[in-house]
C-alpha positions in Angstrom: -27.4 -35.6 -15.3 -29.8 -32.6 -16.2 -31.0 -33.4 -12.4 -27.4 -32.5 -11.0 -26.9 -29.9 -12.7 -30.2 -27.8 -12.0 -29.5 -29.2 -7.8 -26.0 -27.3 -8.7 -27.6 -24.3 -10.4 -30.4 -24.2 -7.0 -27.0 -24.2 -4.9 -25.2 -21.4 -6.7 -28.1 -19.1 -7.4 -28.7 -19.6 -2.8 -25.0 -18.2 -2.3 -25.7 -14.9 -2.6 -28.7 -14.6 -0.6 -26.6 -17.1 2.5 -23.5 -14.7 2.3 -25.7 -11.7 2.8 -27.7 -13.4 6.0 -24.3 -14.5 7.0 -23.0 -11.0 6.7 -26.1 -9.5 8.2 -25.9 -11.4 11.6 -22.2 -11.1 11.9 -22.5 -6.7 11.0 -25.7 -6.7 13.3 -25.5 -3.2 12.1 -25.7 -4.0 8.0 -26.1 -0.2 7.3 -22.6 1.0 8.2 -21.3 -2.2 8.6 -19.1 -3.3 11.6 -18.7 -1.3 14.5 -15.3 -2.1 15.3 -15.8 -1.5 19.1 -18.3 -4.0 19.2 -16.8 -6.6 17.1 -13.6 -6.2 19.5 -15.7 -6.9 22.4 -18.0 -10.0 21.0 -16.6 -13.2 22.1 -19.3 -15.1 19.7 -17.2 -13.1 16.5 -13.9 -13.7 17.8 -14.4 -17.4 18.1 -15.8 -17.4 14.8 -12.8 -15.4 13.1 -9.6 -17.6 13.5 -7.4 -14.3 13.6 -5.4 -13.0 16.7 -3.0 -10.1 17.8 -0.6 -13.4 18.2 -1.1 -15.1 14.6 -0.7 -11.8 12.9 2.6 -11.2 14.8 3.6 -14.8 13.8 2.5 -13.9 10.2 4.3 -10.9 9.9 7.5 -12.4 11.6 7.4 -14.7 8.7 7.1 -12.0 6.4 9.9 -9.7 7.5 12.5 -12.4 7.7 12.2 -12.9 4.3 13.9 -9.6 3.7 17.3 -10.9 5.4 17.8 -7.8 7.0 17.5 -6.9 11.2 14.6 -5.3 12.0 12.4 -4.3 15.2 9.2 -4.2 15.7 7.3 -1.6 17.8 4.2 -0.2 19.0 4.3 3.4 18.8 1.5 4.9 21.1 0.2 8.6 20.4 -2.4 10.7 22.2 -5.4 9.1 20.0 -3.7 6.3 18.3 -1.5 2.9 18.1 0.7 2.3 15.6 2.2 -1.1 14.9 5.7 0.0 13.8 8.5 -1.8 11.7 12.3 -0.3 12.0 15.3 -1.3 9.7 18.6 1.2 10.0 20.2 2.2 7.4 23.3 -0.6 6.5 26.2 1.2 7.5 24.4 2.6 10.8 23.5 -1.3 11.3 26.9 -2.5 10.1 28.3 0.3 13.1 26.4 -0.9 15.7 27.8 -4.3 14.9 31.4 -3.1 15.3 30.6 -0.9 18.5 29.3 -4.3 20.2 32.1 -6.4 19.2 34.8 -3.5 20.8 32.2 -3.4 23.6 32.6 -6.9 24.4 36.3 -6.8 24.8 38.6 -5.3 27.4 39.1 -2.0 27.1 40.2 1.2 28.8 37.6 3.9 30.1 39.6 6.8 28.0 38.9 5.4 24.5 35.4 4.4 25.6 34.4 8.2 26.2 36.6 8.8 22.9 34.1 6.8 20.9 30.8 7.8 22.8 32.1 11.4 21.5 32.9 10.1 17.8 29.4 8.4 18.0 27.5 11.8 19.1 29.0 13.9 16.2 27.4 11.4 13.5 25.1 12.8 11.0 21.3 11.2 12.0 20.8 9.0 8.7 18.1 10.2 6.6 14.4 8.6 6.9 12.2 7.1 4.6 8.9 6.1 5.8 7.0 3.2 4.0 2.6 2.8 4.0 0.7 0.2 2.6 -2.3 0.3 0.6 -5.6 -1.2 0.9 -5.7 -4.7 2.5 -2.2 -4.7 3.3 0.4 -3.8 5.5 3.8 -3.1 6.6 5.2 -6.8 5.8 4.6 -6.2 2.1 7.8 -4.2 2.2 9.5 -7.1 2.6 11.4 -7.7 -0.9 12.9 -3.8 -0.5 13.8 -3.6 3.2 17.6 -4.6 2.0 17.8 -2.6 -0.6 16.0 0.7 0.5 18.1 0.8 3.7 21.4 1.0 1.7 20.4 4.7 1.7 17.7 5.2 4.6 16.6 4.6 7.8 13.0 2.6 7.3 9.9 3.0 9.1 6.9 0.9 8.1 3.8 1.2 9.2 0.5 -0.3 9.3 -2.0 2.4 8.5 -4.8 3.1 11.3 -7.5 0.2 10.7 -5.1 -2.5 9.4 -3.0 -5.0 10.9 -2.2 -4.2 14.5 -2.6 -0.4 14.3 -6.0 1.5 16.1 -9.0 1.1 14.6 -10.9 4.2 14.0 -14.3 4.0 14.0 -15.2 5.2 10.1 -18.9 4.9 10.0 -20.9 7.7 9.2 -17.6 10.1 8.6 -17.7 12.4 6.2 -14.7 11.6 3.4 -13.2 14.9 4.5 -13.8 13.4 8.0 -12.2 10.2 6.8 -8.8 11.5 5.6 -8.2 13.7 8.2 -8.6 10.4 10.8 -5.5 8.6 8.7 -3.8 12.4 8.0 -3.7 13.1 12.0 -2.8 9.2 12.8 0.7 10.0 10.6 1.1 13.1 12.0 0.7 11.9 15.7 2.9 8.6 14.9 5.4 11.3 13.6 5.6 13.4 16.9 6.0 10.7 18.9 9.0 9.0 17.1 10.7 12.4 16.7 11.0 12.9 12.9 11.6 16.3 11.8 11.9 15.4 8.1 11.4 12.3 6.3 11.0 10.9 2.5 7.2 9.0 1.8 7.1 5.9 -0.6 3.7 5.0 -0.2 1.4 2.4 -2.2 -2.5 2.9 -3.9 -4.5 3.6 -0.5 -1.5 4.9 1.2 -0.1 7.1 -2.1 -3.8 8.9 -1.1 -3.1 9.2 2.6 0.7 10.2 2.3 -1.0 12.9 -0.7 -3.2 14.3 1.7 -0.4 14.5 4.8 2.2 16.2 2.3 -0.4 18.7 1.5 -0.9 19.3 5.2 2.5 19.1 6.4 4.6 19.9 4.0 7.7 21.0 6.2 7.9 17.0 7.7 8.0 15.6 4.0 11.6 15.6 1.8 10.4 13.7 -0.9 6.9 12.2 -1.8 6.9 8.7 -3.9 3.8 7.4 -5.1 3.4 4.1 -6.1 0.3 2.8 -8.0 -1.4 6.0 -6.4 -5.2 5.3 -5.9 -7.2 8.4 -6.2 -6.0 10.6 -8.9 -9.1 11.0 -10.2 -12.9 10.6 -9.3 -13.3 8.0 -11.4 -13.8 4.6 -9.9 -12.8 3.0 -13.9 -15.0 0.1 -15.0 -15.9 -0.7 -11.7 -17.1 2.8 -10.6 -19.5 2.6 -14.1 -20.6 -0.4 -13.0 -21.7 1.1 -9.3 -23.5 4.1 -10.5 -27.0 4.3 -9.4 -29.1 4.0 -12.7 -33.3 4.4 -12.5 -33.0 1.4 -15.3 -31.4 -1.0 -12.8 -33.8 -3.9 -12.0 -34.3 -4.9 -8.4 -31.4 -7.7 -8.7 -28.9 -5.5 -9.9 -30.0 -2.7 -7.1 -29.4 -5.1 -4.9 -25.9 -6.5 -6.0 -25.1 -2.9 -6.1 -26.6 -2.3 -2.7 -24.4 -5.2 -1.3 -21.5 -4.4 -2.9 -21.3 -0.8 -1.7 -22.5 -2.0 2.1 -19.7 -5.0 2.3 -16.4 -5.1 1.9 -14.0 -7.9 0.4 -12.9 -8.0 4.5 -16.7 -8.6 5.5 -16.6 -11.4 3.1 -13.5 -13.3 5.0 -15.7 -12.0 8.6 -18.4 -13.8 7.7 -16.5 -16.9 5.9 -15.0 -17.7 9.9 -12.9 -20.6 10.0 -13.1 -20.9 5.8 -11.4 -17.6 5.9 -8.0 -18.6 5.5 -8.6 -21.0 2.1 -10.4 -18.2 0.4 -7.3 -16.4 0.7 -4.7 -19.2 -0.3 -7.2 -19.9 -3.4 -7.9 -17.0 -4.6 -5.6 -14.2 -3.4 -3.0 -16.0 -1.4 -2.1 -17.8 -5.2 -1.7 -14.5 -7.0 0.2 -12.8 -4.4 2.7 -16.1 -3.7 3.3 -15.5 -7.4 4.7 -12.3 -6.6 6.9 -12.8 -3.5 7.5 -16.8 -4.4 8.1 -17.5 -0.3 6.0 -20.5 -0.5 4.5 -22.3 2.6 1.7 -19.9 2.4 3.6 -17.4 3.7 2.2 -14.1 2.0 -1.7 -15.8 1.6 -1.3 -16.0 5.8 0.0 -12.9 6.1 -3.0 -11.3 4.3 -5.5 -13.2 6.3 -4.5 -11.9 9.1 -4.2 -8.6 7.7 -7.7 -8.0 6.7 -9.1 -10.4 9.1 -7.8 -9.3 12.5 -10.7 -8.7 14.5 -10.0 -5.0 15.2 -10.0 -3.8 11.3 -11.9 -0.8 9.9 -9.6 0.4 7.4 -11.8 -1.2 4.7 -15.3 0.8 6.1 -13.0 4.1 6.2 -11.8 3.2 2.3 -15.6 3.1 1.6 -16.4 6.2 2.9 -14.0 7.8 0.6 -16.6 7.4 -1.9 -20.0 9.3 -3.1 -22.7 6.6 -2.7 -24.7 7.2 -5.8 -21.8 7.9 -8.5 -19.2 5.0 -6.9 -16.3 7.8 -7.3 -13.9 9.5 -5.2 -15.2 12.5 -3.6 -11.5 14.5 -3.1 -9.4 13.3 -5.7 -5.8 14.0 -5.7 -6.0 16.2 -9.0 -8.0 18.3 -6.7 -5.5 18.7 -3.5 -2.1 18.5 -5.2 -2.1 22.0 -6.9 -2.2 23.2 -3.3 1.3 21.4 -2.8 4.1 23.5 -2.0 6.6 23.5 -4.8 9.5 22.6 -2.5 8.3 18.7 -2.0 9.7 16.7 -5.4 7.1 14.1 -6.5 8.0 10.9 -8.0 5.2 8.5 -9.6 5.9 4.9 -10.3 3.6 3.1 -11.9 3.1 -0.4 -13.4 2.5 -1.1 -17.1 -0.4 -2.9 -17.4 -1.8 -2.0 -14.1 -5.6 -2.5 -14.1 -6.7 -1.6 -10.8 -5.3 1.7 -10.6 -4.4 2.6 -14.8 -1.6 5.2 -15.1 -2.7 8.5 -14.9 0.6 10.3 -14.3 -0.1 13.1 -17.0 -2.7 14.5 -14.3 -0.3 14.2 -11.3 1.9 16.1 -13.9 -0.5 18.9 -14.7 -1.4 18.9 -11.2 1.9 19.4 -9.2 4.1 22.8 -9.5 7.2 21.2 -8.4 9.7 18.8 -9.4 7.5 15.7 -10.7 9.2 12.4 -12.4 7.3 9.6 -13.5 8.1 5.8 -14.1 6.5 2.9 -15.7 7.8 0.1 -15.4 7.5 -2.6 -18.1 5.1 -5.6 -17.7 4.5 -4.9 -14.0 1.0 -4.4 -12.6 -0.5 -2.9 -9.4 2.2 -4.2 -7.3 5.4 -3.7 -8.7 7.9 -3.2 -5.7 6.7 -7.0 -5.9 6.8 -8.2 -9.3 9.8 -6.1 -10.6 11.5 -5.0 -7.2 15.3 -4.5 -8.9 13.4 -2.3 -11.8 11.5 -0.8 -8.8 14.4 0.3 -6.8 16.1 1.6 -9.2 12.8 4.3 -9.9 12.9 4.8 -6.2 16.6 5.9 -5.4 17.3 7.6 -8.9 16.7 11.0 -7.5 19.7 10.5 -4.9 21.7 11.6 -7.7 23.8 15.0 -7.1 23.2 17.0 -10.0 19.8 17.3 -11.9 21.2 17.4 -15.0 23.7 14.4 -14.9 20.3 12.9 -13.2 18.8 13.0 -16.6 21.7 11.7 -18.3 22.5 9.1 -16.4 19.5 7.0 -16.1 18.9 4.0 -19.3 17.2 1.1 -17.6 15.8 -1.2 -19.6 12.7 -1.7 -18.0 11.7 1.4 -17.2 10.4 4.5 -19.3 11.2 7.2 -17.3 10.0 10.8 -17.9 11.7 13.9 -15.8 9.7 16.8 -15.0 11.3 18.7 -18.0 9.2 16.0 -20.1 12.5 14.8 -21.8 12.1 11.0 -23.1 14.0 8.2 -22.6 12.2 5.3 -24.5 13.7 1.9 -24.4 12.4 -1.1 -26.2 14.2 -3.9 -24.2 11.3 -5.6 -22.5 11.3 -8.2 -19.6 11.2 -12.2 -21.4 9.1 -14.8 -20.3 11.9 -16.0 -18.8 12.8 -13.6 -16.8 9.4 -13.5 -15.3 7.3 -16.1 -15.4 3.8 -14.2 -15.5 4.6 -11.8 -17.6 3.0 -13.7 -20.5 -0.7 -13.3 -18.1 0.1 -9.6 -17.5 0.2 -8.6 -21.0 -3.7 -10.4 -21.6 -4.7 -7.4 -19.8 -2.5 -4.6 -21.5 -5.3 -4.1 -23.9 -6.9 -1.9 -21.2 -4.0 -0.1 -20.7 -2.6 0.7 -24.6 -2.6 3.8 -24.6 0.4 4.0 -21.9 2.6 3.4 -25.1 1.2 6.1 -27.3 0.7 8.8 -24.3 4.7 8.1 -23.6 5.1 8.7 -27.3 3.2 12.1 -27.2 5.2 13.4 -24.0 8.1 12.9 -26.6 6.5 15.5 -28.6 5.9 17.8 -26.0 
């Protein structure tokens, strides 16, 4: 018995050192990890990586048709990019189009054809919401709020340059200035060619960062900013940044876990995995995110796969080089940028209770932002919570469609949500979602201990 377990002890303590070799040969370049030009090229990598341009389309097929709602998928091509494009009109445009078909199909005469064709010129364009992923995703994550957002707008979604089926910059050795301005020209570009003049942004973590820095730099395209879960706020990495930080007490094995950990990415890890790829997903990931979206057959834990292991990503090397080296933190935080944001964008921040990767900093966003800023949290939710809590979510998403600012105020009592106008006025509610309502709320609240003082920094605002 003692024999087995030392043999199992021997095994565990040689993963580490095989996943680095493993990484090493696949990289061939372990300083700045892959270069995406070469790893598009090598036919050894491809055949190693079961990923293609043709599962992840299959994958995010899957995906989208879980939203019950038409959509198109495109490719939009710009002078320096390729952005893999997802297009749901707004319902009654959709619900139009339906009826001018049907008419279409029957006998009819040539006057009232030009009548309509008239009628159909003098409509209003609908107004434009465009959706971006955050880190390891993409644009089939939308999926549970295609119905419901397109109610009120026409819907873009996008996979951000260096995931899914969009370009792939190449990220190594860019500056983090250098970095954002890749992903801040790649929106702009898509943008242009589409035709947008104006649009609303609901963007998630790594994309509330992206769509942060494109408002800042194109203010006159943007209507209405929406950050969800935004990544970036501050420097501050939280317990994982501490962790990171270059210490002269580390001893060589932590220096080199450290080392490691800065120079591969969770994506490098399915890279070098190959063909065990896709049940490192569905065990660890793929299980926590089916809780979410409950599609079963694998669905979402495919989907993600693909995402992160389509062998053209960089995204994940262009997320790294966001951050200092030595101190594991953000070099441009938001906190920094947003105070140069034109008052006439509105800012909305929706975050998720006991959200542990990205903890609720909204009083920042708050201090930082001159304009109209409104913040909800909703109850129980985590990093994800157009997921988890999409009814609560969409309701924190379209409450600014009301008419009248005022009535605005007056009008919203969910019970899941705190919500707190720019005026700092306080709604607090104390209706919370039931285990039975959601079935992991019960594992969400374990971790609420690293996220109590939500509660009592909502109370101060009261005060305020």
């Amino acid at each position: 018995m003692i024999a087995k377990v030392l043999s199992l002890m021997s095994w565990l303590a040689a993963v580490p050192i095989l996943v680095g070799v493993a990484l090493w040969v696949v990289h061939l370049s372990p300083p700045n990890g892959i270069n995406s030009s070469y790893f598009a090229r090598s036919r050894l990598v491809r055949a190693w990586v079961p990923s293609s341009n043709e599962q992840y389309e299959e994958a995010e097929q899957k995906m989208l048709e879980k939203s019950g709602v038409p959509f198109q998928r495109m490719m939009v091509r710009t002078p320096h990019f390729n952005i893999n494009t997802i297009v749901v009109e707004k319902r009654s445009t959709r619900e139009r189009q339906a009826r001018l078909l049907q008419e279409q199909s029957a006998e009819r005469s040539q006057e009232r054809s030009v009548v309509q064709s008239e009628s159909k010129d003098n409509e209003k364009e609908d107004p434009v919401m465009l959706l971006v992923h955050g880190f390891g995703g993409g644009a089939g994550l939308w999926s549970k709020n295609l119905a419901a957002l397109s109610e009120h707008y026409k819907l873009y979604a996008i996979d951000l340059a260096g995931f899914g089926k969009s370009s792939t910059p190449d990220f190594n050795n860019k500056s983090s200035e250098e970095t954002t301005s890749i992903w801040v020209q790649s929106v702009e570009e898509w943008r242009q060619a589409v035709g947008l003049q104006k649009m609303s942004i609901l963007a998630h973590s790594l994309g509330a960062y992206v769509s942060g820095a494109y408002t800042l730099s194109h203010p006159q395209h943007v209507s209405r900013l929406t950050l969800v879960a935004p990544f970036g706020v501050e420097a501050s990495m939280g317990r994982m940044g501490e962790f990171m930080k270059r210490r002269p007490e580390d001893g060589w094995g932590r220096k080199l876990l450290k080392s490691l950990l800065y120079r591969y990415t969770p994506q490098d890890l399915l890279l070098a995995a190959g063909p065990f790829g896709p049940s490192l997903i569905r065990n660890f990931r793929g299980r926590y995110d089916e809780s979410r979206y409950l599609y079963g057959d694998n669905i979402v834990g495919n989907y993600l796969y693909h995402t992160s292991a389509l062998p053209a990503g960089s995204g994940d090397r262009g997320f790294i080089q966001l951050l200092d080296r030595d101190s594991y933190s953000l070099k441009t935080p938001l906190a920094k940028t947003l105070p140069l944001l034109e008052e006439t964008v509105p800012v909305s921040l929706i975050y998720g209770e006991v959200d542990s990767i990205v903890p609720p900093s909204w009083d920042t966003i708050r201090q930082a932002v001159k304009g109209p800023c409104d913040t909800y949290v909703i109850r129980d939710s985590s990093h994800h919570p157009y997921a988890t809590h999409e009814e609560h979510f969409h309701h924190a998403v379209l409450h600014h469609l009301h008419d009248d600012a005022k009535q605005q105020q007056r009008s919203f009592s969910h019970p899941h949500i705190h919500f707190n106008p720019y005026e700092r006025h306080y709604h607090h509610h104390t209706a919370v979602v039931s285990s039975e309502q959601d079935g992991s709320a019960r594992n969400r609240r374990a971790t609420a201990a690293q996220t109590s003082q939500v509660a009592a920094d909502l109370r101060a605002l009261a005060d305020v």
